[in-house]
C-alpha positions in Angstrom: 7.4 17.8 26.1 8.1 21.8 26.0 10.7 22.5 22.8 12.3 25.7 22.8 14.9 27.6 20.5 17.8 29.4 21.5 20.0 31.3 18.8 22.7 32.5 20.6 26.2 31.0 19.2 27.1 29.7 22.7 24.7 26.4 23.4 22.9 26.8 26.9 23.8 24.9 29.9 22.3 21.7 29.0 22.9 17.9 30.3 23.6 16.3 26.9 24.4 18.5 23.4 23.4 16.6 20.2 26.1 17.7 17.3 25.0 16.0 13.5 28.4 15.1 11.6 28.1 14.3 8.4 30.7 11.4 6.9 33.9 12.7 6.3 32.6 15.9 7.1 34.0 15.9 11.0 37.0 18.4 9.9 34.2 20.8 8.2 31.8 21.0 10.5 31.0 24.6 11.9 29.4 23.6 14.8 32.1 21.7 16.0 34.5 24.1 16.3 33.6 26.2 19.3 32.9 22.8 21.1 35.8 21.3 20.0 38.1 24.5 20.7 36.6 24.3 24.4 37.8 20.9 24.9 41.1 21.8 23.8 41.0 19.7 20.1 40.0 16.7 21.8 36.6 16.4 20.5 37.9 16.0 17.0 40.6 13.9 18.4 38.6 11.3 20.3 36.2 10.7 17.4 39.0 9.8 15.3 40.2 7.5 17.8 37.1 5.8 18.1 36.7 5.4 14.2 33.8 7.7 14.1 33.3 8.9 10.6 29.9 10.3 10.5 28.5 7.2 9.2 24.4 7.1 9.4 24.1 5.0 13.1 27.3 6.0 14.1 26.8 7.8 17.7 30.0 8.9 20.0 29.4 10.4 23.8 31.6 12.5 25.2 31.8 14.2 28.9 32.9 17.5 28.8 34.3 17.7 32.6 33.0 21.2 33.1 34.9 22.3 29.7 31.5 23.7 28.6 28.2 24.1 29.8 27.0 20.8 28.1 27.7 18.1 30.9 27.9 15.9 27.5 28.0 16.0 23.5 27.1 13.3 21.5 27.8 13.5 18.1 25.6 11.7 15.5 26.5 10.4 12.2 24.1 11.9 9.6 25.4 9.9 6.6 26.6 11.5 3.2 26.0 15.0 2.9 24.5 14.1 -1.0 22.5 11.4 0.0 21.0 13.3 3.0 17.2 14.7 2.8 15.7 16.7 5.3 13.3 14.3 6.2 16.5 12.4 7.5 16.6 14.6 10.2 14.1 12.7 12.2 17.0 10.1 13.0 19.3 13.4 14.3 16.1 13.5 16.7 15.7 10.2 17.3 19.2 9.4 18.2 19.1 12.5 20.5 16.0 10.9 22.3 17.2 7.6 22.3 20.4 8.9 24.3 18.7 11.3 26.7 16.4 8.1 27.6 19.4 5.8 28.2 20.3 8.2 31.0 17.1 9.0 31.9 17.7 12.9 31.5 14.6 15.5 31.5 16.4 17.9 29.0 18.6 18.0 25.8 20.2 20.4 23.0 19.9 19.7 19.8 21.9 21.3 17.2 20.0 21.8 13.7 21.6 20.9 10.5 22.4 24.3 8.4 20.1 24.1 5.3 18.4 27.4 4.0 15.0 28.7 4.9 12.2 26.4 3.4 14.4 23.5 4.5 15.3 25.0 8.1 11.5 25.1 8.6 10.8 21.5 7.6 13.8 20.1 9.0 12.1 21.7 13.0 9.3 19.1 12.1 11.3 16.3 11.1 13.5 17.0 14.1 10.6 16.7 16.3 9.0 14.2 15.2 12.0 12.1 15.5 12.8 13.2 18.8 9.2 12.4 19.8 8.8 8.9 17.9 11.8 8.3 18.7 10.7 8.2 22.4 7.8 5.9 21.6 7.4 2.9 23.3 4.3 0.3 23.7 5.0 -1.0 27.0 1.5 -1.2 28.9 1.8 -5.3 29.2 5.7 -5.0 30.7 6.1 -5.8 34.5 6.8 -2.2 36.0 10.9 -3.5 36.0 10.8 -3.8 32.5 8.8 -0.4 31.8 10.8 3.0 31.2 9.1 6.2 32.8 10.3 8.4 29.9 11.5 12.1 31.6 12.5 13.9 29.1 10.3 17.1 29.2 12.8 20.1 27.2 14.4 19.9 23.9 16.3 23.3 22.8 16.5 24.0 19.2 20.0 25.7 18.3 19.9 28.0 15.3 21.2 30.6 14.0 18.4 32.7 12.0 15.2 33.6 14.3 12.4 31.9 12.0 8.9 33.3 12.7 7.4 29.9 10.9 9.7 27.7 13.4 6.7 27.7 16.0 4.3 26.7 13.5 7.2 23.9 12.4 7.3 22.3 15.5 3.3 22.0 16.3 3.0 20.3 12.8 6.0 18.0 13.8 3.6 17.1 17.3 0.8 16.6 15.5 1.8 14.3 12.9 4.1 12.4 15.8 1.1 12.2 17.8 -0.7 10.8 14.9 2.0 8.3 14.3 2.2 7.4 17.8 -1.9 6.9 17.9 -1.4 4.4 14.7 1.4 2.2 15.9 -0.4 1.9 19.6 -3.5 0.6 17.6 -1.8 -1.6 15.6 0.4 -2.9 18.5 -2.5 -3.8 20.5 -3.4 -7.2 21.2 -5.7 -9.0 18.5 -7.9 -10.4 21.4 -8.4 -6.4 22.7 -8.4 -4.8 19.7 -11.3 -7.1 18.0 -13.8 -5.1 15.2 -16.3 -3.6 18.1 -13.2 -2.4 19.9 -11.5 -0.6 16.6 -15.0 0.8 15.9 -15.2 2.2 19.7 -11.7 3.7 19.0 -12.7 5.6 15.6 -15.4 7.1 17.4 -13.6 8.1 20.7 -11.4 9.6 17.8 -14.5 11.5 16.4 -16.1 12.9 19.8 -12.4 14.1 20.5 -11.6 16.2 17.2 -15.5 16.8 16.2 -15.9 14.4 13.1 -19.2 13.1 12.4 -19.3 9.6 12.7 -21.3 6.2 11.4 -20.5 3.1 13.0 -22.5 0.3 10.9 -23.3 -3.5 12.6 -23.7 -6.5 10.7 -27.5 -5.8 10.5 -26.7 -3.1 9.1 -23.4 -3.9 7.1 -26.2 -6.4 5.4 -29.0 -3.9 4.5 -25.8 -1.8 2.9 -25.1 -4.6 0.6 -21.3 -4.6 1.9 -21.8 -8.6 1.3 -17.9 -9.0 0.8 -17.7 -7.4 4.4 -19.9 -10.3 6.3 -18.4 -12.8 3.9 -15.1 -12.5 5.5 -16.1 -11.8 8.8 -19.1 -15.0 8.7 -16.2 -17.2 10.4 -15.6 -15.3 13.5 -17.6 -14.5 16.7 -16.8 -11.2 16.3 -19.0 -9.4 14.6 -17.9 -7.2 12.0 -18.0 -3.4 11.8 -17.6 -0.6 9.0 -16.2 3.0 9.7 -17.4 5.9 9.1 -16.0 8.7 9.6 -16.1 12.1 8.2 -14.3 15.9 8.9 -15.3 18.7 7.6 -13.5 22.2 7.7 -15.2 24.9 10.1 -16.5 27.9 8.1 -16.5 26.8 4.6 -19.9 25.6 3.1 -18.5 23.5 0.3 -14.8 22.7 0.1 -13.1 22.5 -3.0 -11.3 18.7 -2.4 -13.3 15.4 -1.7 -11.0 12.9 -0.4 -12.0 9.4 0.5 -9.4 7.0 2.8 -9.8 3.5 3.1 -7.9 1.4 5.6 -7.7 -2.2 5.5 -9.2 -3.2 9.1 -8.6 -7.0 9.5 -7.9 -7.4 13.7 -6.4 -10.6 12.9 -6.4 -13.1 10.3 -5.4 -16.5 10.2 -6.3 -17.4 6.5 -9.5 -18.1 7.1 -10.3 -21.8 6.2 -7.1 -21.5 3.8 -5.4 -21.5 7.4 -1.9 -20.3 7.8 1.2 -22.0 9.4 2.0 -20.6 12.6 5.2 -18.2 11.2 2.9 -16.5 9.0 0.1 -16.1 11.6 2.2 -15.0 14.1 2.0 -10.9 13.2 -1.0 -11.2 11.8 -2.7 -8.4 14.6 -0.8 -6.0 12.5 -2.8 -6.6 9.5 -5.3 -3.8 9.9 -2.4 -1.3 10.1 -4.0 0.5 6.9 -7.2 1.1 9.0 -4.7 2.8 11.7 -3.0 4.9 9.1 -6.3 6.3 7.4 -8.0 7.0 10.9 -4.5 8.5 12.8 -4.1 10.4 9.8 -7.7 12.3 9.9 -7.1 13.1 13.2 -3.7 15.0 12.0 -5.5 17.1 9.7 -8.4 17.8 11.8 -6.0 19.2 14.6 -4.0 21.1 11.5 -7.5 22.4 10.1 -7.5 21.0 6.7 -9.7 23.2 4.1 -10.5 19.9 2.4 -13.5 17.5 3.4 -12.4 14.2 3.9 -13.9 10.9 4.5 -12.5 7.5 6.2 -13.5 4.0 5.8 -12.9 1.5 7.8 -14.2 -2.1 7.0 -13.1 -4.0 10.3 -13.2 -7.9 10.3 -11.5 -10.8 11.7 -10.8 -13.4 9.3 -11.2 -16.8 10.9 -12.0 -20.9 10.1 -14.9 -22.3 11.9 -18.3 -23.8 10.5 -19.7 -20.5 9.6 -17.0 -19.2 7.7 -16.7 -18.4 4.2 -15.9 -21.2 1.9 -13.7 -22.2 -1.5 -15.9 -21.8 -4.0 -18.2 -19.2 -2.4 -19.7 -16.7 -5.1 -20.0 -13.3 -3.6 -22.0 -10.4 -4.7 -20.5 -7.1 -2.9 -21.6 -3.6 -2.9 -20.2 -2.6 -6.1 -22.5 -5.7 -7.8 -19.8 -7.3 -9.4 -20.1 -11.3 -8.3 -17.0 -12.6 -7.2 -15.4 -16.2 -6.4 -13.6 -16.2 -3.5 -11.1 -19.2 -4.4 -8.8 -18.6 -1.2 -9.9 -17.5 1.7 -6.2 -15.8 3.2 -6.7 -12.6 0.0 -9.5 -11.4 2.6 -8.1 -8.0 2.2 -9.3 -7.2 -0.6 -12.5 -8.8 -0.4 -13.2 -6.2 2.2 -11.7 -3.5 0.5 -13.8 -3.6 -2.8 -17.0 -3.4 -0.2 -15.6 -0.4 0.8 -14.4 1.4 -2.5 -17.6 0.9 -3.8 -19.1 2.7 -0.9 -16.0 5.3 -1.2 -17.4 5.8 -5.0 -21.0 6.8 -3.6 -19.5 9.3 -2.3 -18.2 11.1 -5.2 -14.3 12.2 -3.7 -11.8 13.7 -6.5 -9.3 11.4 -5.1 -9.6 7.8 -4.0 -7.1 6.3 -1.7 -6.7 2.8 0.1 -3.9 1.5 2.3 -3.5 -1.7 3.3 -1.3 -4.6 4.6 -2.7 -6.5 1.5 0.2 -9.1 -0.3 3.1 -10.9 1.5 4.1 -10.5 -2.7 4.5 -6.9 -2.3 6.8 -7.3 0.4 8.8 -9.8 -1.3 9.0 -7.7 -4.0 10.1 -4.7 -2.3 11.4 -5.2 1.3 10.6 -4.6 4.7 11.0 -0.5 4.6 9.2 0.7 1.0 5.5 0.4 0.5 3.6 -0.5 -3.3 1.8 2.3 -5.1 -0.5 1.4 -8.1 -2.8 3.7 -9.5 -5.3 4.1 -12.5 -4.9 7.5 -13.0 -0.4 8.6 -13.8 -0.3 12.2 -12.6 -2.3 11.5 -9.5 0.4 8.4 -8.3 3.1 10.7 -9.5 1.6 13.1 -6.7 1.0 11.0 -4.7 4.3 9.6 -4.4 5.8 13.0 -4.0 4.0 13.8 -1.2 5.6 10.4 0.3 9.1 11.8 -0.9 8.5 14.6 1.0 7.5 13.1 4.0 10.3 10.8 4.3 8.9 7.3 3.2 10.1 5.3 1.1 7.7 4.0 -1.5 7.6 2.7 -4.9 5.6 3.0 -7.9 4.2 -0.5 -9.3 2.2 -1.4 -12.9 -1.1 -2.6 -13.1 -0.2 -5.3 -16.3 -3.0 -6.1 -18.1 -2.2 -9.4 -18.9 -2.5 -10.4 -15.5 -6.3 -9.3 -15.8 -6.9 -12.9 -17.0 -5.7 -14.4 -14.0 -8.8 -12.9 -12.2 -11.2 -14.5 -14.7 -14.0 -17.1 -13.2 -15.7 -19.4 -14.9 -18.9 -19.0 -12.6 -18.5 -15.7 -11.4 -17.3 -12.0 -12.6 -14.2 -11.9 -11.0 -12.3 -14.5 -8.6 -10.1 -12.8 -5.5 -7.1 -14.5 -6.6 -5.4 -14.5 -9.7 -1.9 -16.4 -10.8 1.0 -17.0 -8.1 3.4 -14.2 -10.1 2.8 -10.9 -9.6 0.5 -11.6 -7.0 0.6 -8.0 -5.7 0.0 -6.3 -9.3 -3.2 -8.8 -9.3 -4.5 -7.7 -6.2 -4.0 -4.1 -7.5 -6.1 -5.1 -10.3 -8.5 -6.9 -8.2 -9.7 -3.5 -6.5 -9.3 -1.3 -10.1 -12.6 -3.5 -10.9 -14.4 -1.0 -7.7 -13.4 2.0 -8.2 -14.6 2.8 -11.9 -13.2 6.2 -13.3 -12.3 7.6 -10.1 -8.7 9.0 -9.8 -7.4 5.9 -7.1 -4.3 5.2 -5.7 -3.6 1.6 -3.9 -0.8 1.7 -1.5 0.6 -2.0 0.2 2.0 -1.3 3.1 2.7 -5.1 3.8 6.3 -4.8 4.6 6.7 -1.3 6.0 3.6 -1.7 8.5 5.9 -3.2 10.9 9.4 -3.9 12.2 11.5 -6.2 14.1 14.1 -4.1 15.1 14.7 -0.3 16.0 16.2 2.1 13.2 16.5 5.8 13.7 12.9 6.9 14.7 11.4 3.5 13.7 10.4 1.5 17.0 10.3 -2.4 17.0 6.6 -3.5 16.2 3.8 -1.2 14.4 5.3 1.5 12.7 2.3 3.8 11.6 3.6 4.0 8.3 1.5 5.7 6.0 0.3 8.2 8.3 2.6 11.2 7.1 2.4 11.2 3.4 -1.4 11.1 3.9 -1.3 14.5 5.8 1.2 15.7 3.5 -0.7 14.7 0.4 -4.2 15.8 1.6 -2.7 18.8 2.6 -0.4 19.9 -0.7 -4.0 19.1 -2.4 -6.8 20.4 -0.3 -6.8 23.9 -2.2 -6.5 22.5 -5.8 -8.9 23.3 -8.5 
């Protein structure tokens, strides 16, 4: 998709013209008037006729019948003008896209929101990422009926100032759609293709592509590592479990100044384990290595932007399954990090895995540590469907952290790691057990994985309600939702020069 700018006043000739209103705005917006003054008033007539009021959702078409050189405007609602944030103008996108697919058009104008220069820039990369994401869709199993050849192929930028960083605005915005897109195709594959080998096959088709070095480790391997929380998880399937490696490093510099280490949670489905599941709860369940998505879309990104930091990913990828090999209640397990633990249900596999792989992420001495991972249906109880859980040992590094998510337009929430809830995790036969009281069960788990990462600055984000959705809002697409994967370019970027 080509996306051009054109800052003339008059739009160009276009099919459709995309106008944002903000609520109770429609009798103050500039950009209305030349387009409503062409159709003679009606513009601002009709859309009080219909009861739009600028609402966030709200959408109103309109043909021009040759009145302008816009065969249509639609006018979006962008919400209220104090509550909007540039990131929101990925749904202004989105809503444009959305539109422009309905009627199967190949081009499209889109007006920008006025803001001033640093947020003009930003609000280009929101707007194309939302025009882009909002264009996603995972169809590949649909009958050829039921599949949508998307045609869009132009998208004009109006604006009035010529910006010499808009360019550089809308080939972040592709990127970290791209990136997005990459993460919600892997995690709204099927569980049966997407197994550990084939996730592991993926990472490194991901390395050959942007140049990352890459280690793919086996189970023979995963065993002469000590990642014994790894094969303890994966001992009940007969798919044999991998860990990911990988590892980009900037061009030209011979020691970076930032060390950051990702880990995504890589489960390709989990059904509990021998603590099975009901069906309702196992039914999503190949969206529960959407962290390993996040952390391996998002290295991409920044290898494409040409990050000055070095980071690292890790992936440990299992499926979690009963059968007479598995893991069982009672099991004491002595992982990587050589704490023993007790593994008194087998469904909080997550972070069984994911202490394996901190304690590898600690070998290799990053200033920051970060994991992401579908880990407690408690988190999104807590929190919702949309906002993701962010604990931390260290204050100012979450506080950073959770600006970078501000600023890249996702919600998420700062949680405390209480401890009084340390208790919960004692055993009587081991060092820690993987499950502590039924309250707070999320805060546990966040404690749960403090006990890997020693002194390390670390940051634990749950993605379990945002990683996926069952309906469509704005740029979000029913199913995976690769959340995760823009504040992890944002942050890594806002930190990769810092001292």
């Amino acid at each position: 998709m080509k996306f051009l700018f054109c800052h003339d006043q008059a739009p160009p000739e276009s099919p459709l013209l995309v106008l944002g209103v903000f609520e109770g705005a429609l009798g103050e917006a500039p950009q209305l008037d030349a387009v409503d003054g062409a159709l003679g008033g009606k513009l601002r007539a009709l859309a009080e006729e219909e009861r739009f009021e600028g609402k966030s959702g709200q959408s109103l078409v309109v043909h021009t019948l040759g009145s302008l050189r816009a065969a249509r405007v639609q006018l979006v609602g962008l919400g209220k003008r104090e509550e909007f944030e540039v990131p929101d103008t990925r749904r202004l996108g989105a809503a444009a896209a959305l539109e422009a697919g309905k009627r199967s058009l190949r081009a499209l104008c889109i007006a920008l929101p006025a803001f001033d220069a640093t947020a003009a820039e930003r609000s280009v990369q929101f707007l194309v990422e939302g025009v882009l994401l909002g264009s996603y869709r995972f169809d590949r199993y649909l009958g050829k009926e039921r599949r949508r050849e998307e045609k869009l192929e132009q998208v004009t930028l109006l604006s009035a100032p010529d910006r010499p960083a808009y360019p550089l605005a809308v080939a972040r915005g592709e990127v970290i759609a791209r990136a997005t897109a990459r993460a919600r195709d892997l995690v709204n594959e099927s569980s049966s293709v997407l197994t550990p080998a084939r996730l592991a096959e993926e990472a490194a088709a991901l390395a050959s592509e942007h140049g990352l070095e890459a280690k793919i480790l086996g189970a023979k391997e995963c065993e002469k590592q000590k990642l014994n929380l790894v094969l303890a998880v994966g001992r009940g399937s007969s798919e044999e479990v991998r860990f990911i490696h990988l590892c980009y490093r900037p061009k030209g510099r011979e020691k970076p100044r930032r060390r950051f280490v990702l880990v995504g949670k890589g489960v390709t489905f989990d059904s509990g384990g021998l603590s099975l599941k009901q069906t309702p709860s196992m039914l999503d369940m190949k969206t529960d290595m959407a962290g390993a998505a996040a952390v391996l879309a998002a290295l991409a990104a920044l290898a494409e932007l040409g990050s000055k930091a070095e980071v690292h990913v890790l992936c440990p990828a299992v499926e979690n399954m009963p059968s007479g090999s598995a893991c069982k209640l009672g099991d004491v397990v002595v992982g990587l990090g050589g704490k023993s633990v007790e593994i008194v249900n087998t469904d909080a596999e997550g972070r069984l895995i994911l202490a394996d792989a901190l304690a590898y992420g600690v070998k290799l001495a990053p200033d920051e540590l970060i994991d992401v991972a579908t880990l407690t249906g408690a988190c999104a109880v807590a929190l919702g469907p949309h906002v993701a859980g962010v604990m931390g040992n260290d204050r100012a590094f979450t506080e950073r952290f959770l600006a970078a998510a501000r600023r890249a337009g996702e919600e998420m929430w700062p949680l405390p790691l209480p401890e009084r809830l340390r208790e919960g995790l004692k055993s009587p036969v081991a060092d820690l057990k993987n499950t502590g009281e039924r309250w707070g069960a999320a805060l546990s788990a966040g404690l749960f994985l403090r006990e890997f990462v020693g002194k390390l600055p670390w940051v634990h984000v749950d993605i379990a309600g945002p990683a996926s959705a069952d309906k469509e809002h704005g740029h979000i697409r029913k199913g995976g939702t690769g959340f995760g994967v823009p504040t992890l370019i944002e942050h890594v970027l806002s930190r990769e020069d810092a001292p």
